[in-house]
N, CA, C and O atoms as CSV, one atom per row, in Angstrom:
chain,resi,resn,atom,element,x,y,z
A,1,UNK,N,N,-1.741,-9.168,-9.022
A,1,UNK,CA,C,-0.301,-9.090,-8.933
A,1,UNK,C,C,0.195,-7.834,-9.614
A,1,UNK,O,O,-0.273,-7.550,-10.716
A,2,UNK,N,N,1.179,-6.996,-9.001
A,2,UNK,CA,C,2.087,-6.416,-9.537
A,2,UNK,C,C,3.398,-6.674,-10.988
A,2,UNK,O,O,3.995,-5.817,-11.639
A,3,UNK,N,N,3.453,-7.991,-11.064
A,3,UNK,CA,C,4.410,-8.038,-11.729
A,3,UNK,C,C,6.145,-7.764,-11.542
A,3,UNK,O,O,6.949,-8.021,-12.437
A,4,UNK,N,N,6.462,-7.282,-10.406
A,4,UNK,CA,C,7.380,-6.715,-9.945
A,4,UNK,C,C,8.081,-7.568,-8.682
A,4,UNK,O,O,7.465,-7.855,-7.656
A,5,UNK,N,N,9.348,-7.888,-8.919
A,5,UNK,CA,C,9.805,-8.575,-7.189
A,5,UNK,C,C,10.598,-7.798,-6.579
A,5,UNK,O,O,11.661,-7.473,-7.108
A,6,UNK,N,N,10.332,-7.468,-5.673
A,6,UNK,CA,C,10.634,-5.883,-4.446
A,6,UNK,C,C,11.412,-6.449,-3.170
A,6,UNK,O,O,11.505,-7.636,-2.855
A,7,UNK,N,N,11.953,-5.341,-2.501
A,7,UNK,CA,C,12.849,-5.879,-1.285
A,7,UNK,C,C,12.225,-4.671,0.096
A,7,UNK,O,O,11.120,-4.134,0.166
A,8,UNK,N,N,12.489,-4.645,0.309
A,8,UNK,CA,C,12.242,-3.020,1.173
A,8,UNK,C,C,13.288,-2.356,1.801
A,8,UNK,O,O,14.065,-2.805,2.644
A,9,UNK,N,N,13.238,-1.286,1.332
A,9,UNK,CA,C,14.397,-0.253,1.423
A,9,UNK,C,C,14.295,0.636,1.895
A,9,UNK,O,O,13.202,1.144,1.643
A,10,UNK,N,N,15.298,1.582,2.959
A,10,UNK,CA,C,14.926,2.715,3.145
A,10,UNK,C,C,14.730,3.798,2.640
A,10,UNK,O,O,15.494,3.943,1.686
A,11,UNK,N,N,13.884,4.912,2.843
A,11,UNK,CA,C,13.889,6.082,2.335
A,11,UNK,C,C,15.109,7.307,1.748
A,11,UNK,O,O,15.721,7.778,2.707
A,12,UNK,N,N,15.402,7.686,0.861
A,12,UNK,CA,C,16.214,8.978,1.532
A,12,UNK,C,C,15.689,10.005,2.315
A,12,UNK,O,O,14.550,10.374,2.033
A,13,UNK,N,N,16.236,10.513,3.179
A,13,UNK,CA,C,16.178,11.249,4.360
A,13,UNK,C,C,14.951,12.203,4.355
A,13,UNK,O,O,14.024,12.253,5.163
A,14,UNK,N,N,15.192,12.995,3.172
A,14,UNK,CA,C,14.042,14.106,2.518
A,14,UNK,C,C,13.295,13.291,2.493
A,14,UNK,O,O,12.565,13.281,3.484
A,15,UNK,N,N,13.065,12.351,1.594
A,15,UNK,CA,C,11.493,11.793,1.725
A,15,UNK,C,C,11.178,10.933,2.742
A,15,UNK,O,O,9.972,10.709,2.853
A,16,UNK,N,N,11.890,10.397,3.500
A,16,UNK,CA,C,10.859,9.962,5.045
A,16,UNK,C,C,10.801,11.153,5.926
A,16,UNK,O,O,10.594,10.942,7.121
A,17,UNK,N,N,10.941,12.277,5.548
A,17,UNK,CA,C,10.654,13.482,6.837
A,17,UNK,C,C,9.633,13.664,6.043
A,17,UNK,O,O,8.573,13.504,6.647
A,18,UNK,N,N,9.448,14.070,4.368
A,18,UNK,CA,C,8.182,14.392,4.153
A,18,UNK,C,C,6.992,13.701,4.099
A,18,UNK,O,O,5.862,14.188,4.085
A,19,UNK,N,N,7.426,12.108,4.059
A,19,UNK,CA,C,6.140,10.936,4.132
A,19,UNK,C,C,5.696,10.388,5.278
A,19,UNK,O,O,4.571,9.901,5.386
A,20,UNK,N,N,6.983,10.456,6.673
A,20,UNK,CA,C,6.601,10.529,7.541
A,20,UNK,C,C,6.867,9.200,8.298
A,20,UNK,O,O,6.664,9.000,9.495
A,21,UNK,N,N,7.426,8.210,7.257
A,21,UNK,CA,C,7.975,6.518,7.465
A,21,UNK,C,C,9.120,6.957,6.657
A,21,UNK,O,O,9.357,7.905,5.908
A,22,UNK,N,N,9.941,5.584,7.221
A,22,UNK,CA,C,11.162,5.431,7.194
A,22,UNK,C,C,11.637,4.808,5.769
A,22,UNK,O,O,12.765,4.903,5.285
A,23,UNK,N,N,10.614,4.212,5.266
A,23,UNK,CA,C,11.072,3.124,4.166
A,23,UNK,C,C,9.888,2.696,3.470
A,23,UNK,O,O,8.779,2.831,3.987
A,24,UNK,N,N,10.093,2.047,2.014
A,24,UNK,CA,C,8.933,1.712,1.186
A,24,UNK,C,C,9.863,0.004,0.447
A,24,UNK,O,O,10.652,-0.727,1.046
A,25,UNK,N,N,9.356,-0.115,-0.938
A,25,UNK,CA,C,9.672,-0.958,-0.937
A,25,UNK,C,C,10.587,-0.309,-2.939
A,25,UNK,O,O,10.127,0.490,-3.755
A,26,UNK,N,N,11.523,-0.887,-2.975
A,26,UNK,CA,C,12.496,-1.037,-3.907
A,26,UNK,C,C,12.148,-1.988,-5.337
A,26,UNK,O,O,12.156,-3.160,-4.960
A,27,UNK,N,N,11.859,-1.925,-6.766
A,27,UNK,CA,C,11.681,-2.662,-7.318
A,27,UNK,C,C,12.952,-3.408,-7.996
A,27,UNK,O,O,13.794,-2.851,-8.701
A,28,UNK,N,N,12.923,-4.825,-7.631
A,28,UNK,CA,C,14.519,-5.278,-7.845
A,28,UNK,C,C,14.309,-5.659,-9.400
A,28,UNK,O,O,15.239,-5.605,-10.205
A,29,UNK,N,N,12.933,-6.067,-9.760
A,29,UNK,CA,C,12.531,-6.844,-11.156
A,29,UNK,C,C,11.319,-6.556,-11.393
A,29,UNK,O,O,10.449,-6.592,-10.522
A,30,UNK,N,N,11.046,-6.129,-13.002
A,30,UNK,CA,C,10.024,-5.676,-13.610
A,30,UNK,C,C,9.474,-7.245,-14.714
A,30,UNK,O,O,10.004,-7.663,-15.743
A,31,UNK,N,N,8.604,-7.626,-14.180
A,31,UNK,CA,C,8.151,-8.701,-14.858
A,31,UNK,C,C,8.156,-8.642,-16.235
A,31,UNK,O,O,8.078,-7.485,-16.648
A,32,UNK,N,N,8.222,-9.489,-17.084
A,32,UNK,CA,C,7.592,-8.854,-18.247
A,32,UNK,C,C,6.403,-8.933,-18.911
A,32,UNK,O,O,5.843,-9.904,-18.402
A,33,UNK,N,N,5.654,-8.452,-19.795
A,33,UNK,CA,C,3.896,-8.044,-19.969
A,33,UNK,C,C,3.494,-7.869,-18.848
A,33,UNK,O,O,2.313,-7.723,-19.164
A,34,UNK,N,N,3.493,-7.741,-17.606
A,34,UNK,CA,C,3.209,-7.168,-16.261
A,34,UNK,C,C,2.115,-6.230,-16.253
A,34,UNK,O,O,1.832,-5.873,-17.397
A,35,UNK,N,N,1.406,-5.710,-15.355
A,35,UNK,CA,C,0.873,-4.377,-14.890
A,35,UNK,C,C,2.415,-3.213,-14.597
A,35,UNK,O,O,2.512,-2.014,-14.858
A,36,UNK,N,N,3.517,-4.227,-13.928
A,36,UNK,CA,C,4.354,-2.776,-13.471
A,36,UNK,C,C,5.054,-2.510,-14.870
A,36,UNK,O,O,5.460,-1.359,-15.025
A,37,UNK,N,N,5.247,-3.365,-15.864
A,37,UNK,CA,C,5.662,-3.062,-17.295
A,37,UNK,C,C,5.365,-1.829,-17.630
A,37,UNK,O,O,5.943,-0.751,-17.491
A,38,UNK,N,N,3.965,-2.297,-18.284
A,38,UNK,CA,C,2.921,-1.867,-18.582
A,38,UNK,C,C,3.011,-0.083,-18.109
A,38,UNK,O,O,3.239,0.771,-18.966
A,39,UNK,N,N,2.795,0.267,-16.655
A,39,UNK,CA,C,2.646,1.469,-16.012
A,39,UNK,C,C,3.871,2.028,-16.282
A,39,UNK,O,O,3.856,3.259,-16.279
A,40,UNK,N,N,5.146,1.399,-16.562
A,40,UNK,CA,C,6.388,2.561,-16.964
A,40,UNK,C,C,7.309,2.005,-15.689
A,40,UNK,O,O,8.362,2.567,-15.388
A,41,UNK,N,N,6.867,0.992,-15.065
A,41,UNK,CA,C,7.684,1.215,-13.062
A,41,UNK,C,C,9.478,0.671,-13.784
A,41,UNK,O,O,9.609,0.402,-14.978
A,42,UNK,N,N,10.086,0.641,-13.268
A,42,UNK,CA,C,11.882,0.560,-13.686
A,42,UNK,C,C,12.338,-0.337,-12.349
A,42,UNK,O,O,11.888,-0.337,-11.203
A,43,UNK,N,N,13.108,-0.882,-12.792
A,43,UNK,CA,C,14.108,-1.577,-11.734
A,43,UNK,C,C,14.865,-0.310,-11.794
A,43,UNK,O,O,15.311,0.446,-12.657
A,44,UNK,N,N,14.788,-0.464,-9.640
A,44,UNK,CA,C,15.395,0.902,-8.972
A,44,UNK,C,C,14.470,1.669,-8.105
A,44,UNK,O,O,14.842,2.150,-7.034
A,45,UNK,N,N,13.101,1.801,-8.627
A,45,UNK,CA,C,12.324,2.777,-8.445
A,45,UNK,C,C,11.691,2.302,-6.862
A,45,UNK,O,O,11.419,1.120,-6.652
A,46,UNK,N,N,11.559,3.032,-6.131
A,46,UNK,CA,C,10.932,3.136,-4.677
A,46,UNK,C,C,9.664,2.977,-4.613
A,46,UNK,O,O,9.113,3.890,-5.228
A,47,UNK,N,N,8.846,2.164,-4.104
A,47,UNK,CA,C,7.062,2.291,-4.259
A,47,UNK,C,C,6.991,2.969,-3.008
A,47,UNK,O,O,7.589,2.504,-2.038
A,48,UNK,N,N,6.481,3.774,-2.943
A,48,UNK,CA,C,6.000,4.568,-1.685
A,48,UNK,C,C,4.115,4.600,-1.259
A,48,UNK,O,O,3.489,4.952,-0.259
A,49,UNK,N,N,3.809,4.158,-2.315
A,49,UNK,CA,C,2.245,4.170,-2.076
A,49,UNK,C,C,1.688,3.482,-3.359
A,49,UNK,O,O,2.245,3.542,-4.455
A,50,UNK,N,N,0.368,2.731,-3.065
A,50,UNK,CA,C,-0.775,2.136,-3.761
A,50,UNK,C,C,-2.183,2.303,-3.488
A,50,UNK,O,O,-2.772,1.910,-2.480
A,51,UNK,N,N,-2.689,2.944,-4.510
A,51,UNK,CA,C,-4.083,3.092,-3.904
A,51,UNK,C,C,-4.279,4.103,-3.304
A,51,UNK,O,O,-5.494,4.229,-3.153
A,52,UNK,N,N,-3.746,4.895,-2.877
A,52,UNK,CA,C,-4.028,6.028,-1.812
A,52,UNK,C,C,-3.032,5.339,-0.125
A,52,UNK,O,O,-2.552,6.072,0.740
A,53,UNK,N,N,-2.994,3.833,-0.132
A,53,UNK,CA,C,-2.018,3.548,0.843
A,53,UNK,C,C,-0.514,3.436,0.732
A,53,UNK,O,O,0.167,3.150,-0.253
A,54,UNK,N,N,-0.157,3.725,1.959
A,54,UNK,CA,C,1.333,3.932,1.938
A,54,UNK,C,C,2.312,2.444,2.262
A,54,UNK,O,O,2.350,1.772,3.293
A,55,UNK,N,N,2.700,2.346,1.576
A,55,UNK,CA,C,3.886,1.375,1.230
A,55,UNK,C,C,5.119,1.343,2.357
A,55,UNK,O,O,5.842,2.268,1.990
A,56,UNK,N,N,5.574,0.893,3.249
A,56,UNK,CA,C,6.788,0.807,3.737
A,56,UNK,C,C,7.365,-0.452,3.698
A,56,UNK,O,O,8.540,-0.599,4.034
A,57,UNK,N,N,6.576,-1.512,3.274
A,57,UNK,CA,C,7.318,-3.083,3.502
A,57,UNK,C,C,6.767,-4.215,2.446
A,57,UNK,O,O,5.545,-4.080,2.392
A,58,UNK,N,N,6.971,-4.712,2.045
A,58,UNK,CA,C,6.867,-5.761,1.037
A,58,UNK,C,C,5.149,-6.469,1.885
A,58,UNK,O,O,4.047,-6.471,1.336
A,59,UNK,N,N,5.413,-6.888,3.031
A,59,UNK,CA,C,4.172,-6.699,3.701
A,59,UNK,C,C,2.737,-5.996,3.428
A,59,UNK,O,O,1.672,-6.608,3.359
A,60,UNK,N,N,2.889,-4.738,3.299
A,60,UNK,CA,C,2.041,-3.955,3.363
A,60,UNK,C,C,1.400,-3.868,1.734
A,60,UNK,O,O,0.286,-3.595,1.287
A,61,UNK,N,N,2.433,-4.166,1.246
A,61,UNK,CA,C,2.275,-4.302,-0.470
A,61,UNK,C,C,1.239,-5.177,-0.660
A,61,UNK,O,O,0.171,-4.752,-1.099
A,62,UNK,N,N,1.462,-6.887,-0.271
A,62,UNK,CA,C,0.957,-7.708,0.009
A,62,UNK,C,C,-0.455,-7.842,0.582
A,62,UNK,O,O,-1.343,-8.623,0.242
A,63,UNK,N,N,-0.456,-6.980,1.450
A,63,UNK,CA,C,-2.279,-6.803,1.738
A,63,UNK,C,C,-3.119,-5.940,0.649
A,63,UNK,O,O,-4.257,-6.120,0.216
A,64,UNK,N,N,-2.306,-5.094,0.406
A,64,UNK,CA,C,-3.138,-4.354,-1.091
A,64,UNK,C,C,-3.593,-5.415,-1.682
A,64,UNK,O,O,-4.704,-5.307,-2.201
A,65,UNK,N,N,-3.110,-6.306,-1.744
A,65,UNK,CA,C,-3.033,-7.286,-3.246
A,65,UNK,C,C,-4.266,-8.096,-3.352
A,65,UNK,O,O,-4.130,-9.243,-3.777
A,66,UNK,N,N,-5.770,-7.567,-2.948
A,66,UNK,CA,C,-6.963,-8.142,-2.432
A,66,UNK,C,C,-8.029,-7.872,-3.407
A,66,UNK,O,O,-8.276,-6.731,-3.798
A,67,UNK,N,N,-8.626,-8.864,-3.780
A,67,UNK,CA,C,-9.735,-9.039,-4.887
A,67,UNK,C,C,-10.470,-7.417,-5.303
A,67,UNK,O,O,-10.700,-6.921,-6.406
A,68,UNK,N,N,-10.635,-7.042,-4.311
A,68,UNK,CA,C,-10.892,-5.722,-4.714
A,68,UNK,C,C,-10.499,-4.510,-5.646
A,68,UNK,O,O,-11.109,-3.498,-5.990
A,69,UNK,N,N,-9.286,-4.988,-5.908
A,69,UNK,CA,C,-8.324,-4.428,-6.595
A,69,UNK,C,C,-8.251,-5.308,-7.645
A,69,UNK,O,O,-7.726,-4.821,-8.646
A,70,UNK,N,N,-8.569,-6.322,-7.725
A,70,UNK,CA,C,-8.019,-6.968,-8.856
A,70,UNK,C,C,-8.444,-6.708,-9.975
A,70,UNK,O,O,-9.468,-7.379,-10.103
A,71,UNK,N,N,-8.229,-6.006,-11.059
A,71,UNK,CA,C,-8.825,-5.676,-12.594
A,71,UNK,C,C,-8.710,-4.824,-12.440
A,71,UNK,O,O,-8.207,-4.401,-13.481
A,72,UNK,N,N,-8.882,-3.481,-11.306
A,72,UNK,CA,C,-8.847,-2.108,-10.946
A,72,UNK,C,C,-8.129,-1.436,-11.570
A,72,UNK,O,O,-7.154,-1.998,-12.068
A,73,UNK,N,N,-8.281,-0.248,-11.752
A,73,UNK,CA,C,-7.193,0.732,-12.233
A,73,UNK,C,C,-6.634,1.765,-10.976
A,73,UNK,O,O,-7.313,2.666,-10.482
A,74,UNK,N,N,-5.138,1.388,-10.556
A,74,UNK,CA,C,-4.807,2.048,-9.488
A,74,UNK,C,C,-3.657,2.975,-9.540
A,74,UNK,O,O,-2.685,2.676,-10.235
A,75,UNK,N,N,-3.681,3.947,-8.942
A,75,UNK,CA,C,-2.634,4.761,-8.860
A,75,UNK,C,C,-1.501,4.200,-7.812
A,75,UNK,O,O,-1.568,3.594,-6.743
A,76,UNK,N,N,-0.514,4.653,-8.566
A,76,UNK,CA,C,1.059,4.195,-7.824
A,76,UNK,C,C,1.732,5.122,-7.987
A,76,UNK,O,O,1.809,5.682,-9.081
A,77,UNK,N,N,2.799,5.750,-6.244
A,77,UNK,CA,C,3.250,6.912,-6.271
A,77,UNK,C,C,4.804,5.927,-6.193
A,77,UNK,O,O,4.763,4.767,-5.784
A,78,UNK,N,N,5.851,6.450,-6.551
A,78,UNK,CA,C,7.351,6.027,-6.573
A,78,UNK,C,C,8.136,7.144,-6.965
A,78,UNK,O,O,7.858,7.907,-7.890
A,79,UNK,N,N,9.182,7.212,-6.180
A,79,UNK,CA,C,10.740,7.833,-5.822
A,79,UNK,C,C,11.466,7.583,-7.362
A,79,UNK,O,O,12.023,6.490,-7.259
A,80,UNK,N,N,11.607,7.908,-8.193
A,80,UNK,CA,C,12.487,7.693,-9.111
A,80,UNK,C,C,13.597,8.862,-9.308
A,80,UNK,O,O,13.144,9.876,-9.839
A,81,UNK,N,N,14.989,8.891,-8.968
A,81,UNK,CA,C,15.967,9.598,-8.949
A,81,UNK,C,C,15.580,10.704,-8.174
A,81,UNK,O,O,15.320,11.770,-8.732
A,82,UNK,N,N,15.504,10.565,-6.832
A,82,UNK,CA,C,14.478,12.191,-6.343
A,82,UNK,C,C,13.578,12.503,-6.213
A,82,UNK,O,O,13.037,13.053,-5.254
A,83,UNK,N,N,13.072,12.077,-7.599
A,83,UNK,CA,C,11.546,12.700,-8.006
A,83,UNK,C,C,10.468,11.844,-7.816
A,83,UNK,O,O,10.559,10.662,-8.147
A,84,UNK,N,N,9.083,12.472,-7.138
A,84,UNK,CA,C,8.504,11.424,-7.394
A,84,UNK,C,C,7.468,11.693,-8.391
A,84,UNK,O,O,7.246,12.852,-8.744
A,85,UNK,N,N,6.763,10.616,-8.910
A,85,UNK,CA,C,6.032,10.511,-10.218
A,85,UNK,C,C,4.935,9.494,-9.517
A,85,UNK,O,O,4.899,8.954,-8.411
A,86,UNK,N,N,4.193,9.480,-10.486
A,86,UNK,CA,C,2.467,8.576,-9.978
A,86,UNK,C,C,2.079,7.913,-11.485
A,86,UNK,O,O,2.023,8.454,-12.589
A,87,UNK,N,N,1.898,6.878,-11.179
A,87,UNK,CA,C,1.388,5.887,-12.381
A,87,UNK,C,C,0.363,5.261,-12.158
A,87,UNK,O,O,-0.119,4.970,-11.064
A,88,UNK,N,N,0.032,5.056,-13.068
A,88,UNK,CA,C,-1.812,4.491,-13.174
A,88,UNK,C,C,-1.406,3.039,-13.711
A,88,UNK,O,O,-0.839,2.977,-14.802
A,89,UNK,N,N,-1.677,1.844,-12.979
A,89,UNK,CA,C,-1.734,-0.020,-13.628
A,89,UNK,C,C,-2.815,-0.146,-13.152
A,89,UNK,O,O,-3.406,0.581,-12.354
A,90,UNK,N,N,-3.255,-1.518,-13.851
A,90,UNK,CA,C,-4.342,-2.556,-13.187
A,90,UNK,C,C,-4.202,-3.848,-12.887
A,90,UNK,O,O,-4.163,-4.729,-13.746
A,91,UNK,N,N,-4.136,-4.004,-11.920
A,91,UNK,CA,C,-3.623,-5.189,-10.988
A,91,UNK,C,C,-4.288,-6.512,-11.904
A,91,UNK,O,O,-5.211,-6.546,-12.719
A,92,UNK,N,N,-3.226,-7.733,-11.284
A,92,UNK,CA,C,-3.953,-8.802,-12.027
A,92,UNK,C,C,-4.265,-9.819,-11.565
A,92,UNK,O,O,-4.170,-9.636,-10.351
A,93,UNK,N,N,-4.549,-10.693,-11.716
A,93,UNK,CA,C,-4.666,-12.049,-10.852
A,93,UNK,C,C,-3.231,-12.466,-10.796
A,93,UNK,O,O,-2.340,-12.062,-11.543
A,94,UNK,N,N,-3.114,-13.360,-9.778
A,94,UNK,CA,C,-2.254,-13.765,-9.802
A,94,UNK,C,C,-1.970,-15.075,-10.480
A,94,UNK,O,O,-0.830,-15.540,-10.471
């Protein structure tokens, strides 16, 4: 688990021409002691990618979320005010 409860949102304009999709997913709530705590993630912030995969839907989030990953240490790319930034968590059981 992420720790985080998300909605899916669209992109701003600049970044779906440069990512190439329309939309990722929005963090509405940062759990607390979490992995997304933990990594720095903010209510607000855009997930645009996990793992090296790209994020457009709460969906897609959801298939990441596979034993393989679980304990892992993964990179996470997110939209915060513009900018984007990359954070390192490790997923947890759920």
């Amino acid at each position: 688990q992420l720790g985080a409860a998300v909605a899916p949102r669209p992109l701003p304009p600049a970044a779906a021409a440069r990512l190439g999709r329309p939309g990722g997913v929005q963090i509405l709530q940062v759990l607390e002691a979490s992995p997304a705590e933990s990594a720095g993630l903010r209510r607000g912030d855009l997930l645009i990618e996990l793992d090296g995969e790209p994020i457009s839907d709460a969906n897609a989030l959801q298939r990441l979320m596979v034993a393989e990953r679980i304990g892992r240490r993964v990179s996470a790319r997110v939209l915060r005010d513009g900018a984007e930034l990359s954070v390192e968590l490790t997923l947890e059981e759920l």
